[in-house]
C-alpha positions in Angstrom: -1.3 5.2 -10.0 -4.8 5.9 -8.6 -3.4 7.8 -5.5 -3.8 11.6 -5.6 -1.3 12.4 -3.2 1.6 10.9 -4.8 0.4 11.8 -8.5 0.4 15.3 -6.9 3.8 15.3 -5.0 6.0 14.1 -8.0 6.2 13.1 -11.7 6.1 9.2 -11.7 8.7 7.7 -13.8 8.4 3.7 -14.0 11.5 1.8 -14.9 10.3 -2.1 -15.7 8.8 -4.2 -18.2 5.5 -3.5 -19.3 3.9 -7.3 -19.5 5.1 -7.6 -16.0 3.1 -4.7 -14.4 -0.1 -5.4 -16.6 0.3 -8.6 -15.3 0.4 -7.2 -11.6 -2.8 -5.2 -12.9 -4.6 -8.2 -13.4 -3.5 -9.6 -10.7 -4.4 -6.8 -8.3 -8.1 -6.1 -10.1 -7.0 -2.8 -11.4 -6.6 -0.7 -14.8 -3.4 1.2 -15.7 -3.8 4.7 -15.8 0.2 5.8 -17.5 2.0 6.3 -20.5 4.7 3.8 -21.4 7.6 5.0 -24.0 10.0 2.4 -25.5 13.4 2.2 -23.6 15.0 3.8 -26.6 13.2 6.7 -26.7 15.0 10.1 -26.1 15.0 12.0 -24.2 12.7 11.1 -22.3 9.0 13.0 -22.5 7.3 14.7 -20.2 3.4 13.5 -18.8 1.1 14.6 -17.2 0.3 10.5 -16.0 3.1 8.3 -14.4 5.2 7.2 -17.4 6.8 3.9 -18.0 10.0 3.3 -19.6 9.4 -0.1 -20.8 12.7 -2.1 -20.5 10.9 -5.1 -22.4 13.4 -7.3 -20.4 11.4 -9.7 -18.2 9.0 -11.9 -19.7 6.4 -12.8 -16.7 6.3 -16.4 -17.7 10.0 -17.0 -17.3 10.0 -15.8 -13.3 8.8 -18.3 -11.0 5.8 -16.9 -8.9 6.7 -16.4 -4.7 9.9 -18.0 -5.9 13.9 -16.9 -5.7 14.9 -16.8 -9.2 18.0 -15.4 -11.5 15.3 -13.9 -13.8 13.8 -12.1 -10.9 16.9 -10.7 -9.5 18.4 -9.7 -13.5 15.0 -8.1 -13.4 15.3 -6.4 -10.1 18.9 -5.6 -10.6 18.6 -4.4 -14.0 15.4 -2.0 -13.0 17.3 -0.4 -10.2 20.5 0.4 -11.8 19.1 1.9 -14.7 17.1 4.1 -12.1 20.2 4.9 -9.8 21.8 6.5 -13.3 19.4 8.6 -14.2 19.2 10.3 -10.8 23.0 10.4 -11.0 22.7 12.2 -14.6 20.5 14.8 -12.7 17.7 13.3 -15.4 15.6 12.8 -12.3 15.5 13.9 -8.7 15.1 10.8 -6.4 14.7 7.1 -6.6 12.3 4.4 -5.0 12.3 1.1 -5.4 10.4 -1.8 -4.4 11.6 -4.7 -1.8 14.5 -6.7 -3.1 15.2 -10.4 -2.4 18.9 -10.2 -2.0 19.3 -14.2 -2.5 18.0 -13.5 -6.1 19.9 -10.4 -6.2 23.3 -12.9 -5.8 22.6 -15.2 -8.4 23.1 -12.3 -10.5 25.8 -10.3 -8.6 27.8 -12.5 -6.6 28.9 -11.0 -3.4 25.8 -8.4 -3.7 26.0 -7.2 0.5 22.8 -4.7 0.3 21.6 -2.2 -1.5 24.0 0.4 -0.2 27.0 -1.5 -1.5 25.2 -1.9 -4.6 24.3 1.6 -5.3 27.5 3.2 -3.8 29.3 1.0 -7.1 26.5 1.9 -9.7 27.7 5.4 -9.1 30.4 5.7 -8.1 30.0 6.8 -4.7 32.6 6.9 -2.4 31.1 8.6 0.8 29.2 7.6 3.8 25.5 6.3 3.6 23.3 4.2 6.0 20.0 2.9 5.7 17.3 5.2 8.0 13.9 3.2 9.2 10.9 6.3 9.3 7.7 5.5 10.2 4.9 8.1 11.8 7.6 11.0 12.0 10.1 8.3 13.9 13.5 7.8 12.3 15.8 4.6 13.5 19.4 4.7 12.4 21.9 2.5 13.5 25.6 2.3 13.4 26.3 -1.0 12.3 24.1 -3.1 10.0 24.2 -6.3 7.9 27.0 -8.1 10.1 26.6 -10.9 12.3 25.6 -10.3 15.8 28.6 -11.6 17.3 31.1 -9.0 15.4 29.3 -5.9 16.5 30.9 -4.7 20.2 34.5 -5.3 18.1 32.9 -3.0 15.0 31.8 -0.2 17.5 33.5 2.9 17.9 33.8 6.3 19.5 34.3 7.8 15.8 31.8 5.7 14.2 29.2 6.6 16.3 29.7 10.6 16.3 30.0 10.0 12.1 26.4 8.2 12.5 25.0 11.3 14.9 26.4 13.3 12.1 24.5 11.5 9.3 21.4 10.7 11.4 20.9 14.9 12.3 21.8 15.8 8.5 19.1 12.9 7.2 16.3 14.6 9.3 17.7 18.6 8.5 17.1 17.3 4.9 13.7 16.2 5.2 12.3 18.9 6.9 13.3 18.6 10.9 14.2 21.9 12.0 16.5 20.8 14.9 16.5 17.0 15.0 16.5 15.3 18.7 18.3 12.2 18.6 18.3 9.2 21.3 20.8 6.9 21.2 20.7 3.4 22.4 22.9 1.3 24.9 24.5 -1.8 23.3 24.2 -3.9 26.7 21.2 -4.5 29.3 20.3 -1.7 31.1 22.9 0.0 29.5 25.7 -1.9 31.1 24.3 -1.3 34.4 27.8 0.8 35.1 29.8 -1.5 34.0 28.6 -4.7 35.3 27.2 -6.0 31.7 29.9 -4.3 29.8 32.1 -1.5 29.5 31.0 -0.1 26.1 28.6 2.4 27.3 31.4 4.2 29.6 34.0 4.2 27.2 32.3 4.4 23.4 29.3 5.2 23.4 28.7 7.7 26.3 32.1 9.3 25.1 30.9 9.7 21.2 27.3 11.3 22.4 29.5 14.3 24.3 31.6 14.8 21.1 28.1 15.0 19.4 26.7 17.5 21.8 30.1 19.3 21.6 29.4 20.0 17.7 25.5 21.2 18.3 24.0 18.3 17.1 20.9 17.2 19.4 21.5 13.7 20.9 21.3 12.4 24.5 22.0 8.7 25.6 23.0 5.9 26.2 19.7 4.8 27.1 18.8 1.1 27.9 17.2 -0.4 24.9 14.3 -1.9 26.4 12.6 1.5 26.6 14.0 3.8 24.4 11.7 3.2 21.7 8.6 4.1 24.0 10.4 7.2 24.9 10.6 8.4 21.0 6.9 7.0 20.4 5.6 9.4 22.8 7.5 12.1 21.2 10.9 12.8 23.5 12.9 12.3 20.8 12.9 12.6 16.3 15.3 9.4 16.2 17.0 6.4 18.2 20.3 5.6 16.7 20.8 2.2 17.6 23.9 0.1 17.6 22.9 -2.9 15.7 19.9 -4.0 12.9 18.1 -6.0 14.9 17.8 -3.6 18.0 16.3 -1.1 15.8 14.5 -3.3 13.3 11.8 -4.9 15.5 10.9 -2.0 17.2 10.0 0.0 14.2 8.4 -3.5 12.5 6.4 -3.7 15.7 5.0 -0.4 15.7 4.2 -0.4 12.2 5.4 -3.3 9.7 2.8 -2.2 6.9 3.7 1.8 6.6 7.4 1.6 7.4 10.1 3.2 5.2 13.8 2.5 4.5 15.7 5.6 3.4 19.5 5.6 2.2 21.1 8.4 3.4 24.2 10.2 2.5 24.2 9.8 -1.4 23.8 12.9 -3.6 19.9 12.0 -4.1 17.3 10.5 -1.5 16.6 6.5 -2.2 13.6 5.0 -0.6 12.0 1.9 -0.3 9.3 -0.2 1.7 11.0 -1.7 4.7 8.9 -4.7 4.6 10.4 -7.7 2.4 9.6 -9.2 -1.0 6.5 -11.2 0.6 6.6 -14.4 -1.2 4.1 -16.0 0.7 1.5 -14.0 -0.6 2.9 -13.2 -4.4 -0.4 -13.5 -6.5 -3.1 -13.1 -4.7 -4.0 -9.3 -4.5 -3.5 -8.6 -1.1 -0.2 -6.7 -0.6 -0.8 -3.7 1.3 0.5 0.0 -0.5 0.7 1.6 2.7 4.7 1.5 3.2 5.7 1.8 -0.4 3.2 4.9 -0.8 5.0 6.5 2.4 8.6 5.7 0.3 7.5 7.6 -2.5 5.8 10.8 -0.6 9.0 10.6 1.6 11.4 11.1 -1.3 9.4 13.3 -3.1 9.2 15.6 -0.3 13.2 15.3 0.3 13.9 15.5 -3.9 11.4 19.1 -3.5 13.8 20.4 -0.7 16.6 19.8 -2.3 15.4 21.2 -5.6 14.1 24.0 -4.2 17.7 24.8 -1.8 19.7 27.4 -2.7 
C-alpha cells in the first residue's frame, strides 16, 4: 500500500490469501509493505501498516488466469463475506472490495443477483439499498437496476422514485453534501415530448419529483436524458437519478471509466467498490490502473469518519 493518502485516511485491513497477493506483487513489479496475521488470530491487532488477515484459502495455481472459475468466485465470495461481518460486528467501520465477476460468483451461489442481494443476506439486512456511481463529485443513482430493459416502464413508480430521491439526498448528506441538488432523468425521448413518446413522465415521474420537493429534498426534472449528464458535468446539479442502469451507466463510464466508484447505499456501513469490471483481458500483465479502486477506498473512508465522528 504505497499511497499516502489512503494509508493516511484509514487503517487498511486485507481480507485474502497471502500467496495470492504476493503473487499480484510479482506480477505488478512491486514489494509488500503490511503485516499479515493468521486467520485465527484474535482479536485482531492493531498496525501501524495495512494488515492482512490471511484466509490461506486460495492457492494461485488452482484459479485459472483472465478466466471464470469456481475457485475464483469461492475466493471472491468467501473474502467478501468474511469482510461484510466484521463491519456488521462493529469490528470495522466500512468495506471495499474489488470488481466481482458475477458468472464466477454463481457457480458458487446459485441465483447470486448482485452484490446488493448478496450482502443484504450476509447480514441480515432487510432495508432499502441501491448502488450510487461517484465520479469527480458526480453521483448517478438510478431507480431500477439489474433487470432487463424491457421490464423497466412496468417496474417504475410514483413511490419508487420519491423512496430513490429519498436515498439518493441521504447518500450525499452522509458523505459530506450540505444540501444535495438532484436531477432526475426522463425515461422516454425528449422526455416524452408531452406525451407523444410516452406518458410516464406526466403521470410517474413528474408526479414523484413534486412529492420530493414537497418533503425539502432538492430535486428538479424530468429532464431529457440526452443532456442531463452535461448539465451535472458543469455543475447544475450533485446527482442524476436515472431510471434504468444503462441510462446512467455510460454516461458516468464515458466521462471517466478509470476513476469511477460504485457505492452501496442504505446499509448500516458504506460499501464501495471500483465500477469498472474484473478486466480479464488484461489479468497478468501489470497494467490495471488504481485510480477507481483508490477513489473507492478514500470515498469510504471519508463516509466511515463521518459516521464515526456523528453524534
Amino acid at each position: 500500500m504505497s499511497d499516502e493518502d489512503v494509508r493516511s485516511a484509514a487503517t487498511i485491513i486485507v481480507l485474502g490469501d497471502a500467496r495470492v497477493l504476493a503473487e499480484g506483487a510479482r506480477v505488478a513489479g512491486v514489494s509488500l509493505d503490511i503485516d499479515t496475521v493468521p486467520d485465527a488470530q484474535q482479536p485482531i491487532p492493531r498496525a501501524e501498516r495495512p494488515l492482512l488477515i490471511d484466509l490461506a484459502h486460495c492457492d494461485p495455481a488452482e484459479v485459472p488466469l483472465g478466466e471464470i472459475s469456481e475457485a475464483g468466485g469461492r475466493f471472491a465470495t468467501e473474502n467478501f463475506r468474511r469482510a461484510l461481518a466484521m463491519a456488521s460486528a462493529g469490528e470495522a467501520d466500512a468495506v471495499c472490495f474489488t470488481p466481482f465477476n458475477k458468472a464466477a460468483m454463481r457457480l458458487v451461489t446459485p441465483g447470486y443477483e448482485d452484490e446488493i442481494g448478496f450482502t443484504a443476506e450476509a447480514i441480515g439486512f432487510h432495508g432499502v439499498a441501491k448502488e450510487f456511481n461517484v465520479l469527480e463529485g458526480l453521483w448517478n443513482a438510478r431507480v431500477t437496476s439489474h433487470v432487463p430493459l424491457k421490464d423497466v416502464a412496468s417496474l417504475l413508480s410514483r413511490q419508487s422514485i420519491l423512496d430513490n430521491l429519498r436515498l439518493t439526498n441521504d447518500a450525499l448528506r452522509a458523505a459530506g453534501v450540505a444540501r444535495p441538488r438532484i436531477a432526475v432523468a426522463a425515461l422516454n425521448p425528449h422526455a416524452g415530448d408531452n406525451g407523444n413518446f410516452g406518458r410516464e413522465e406526466i403521470e410517474i415521474i413528474g408526479p414523484a419529483v413534486e412529492d420530493g420537493k414537497a418533503e425539502q429534498i432538492g430535486c428538479d426534472g424530468p429532464f431529457p436524458a440526452d443532456t442531463v449528464f452535461v448539465r451535472a458535468r458543469r455543475g447544475d446539479f450533485d446527482a442524476v437519478l436515472t431510471m434504468y442502469h444503462d441510462q446512467g451507466q455510460i454516461a458516468m463510464k464515458l466521462i471517466g471509466f478509470e476513476a469511477g466508484v460504485t457505492l452501496m447505499g442504505g446499509f448500516p456501513f458504506p460499501i464501495c467498490t471500483a465500477a469498472h469490471g474484473t478486466a480479464y483481458d488484461i489479468a497478468g500483465q501489470g497494467i490495471a490502473h488504481p485510480g477507481a479502486m483508490r477513489n473507492a477506498l478514500l470515498l469510504a473512508a471519508r463516509m466511515a469518519a463521518r459516521e464515526v465522528a456523528a453524534p
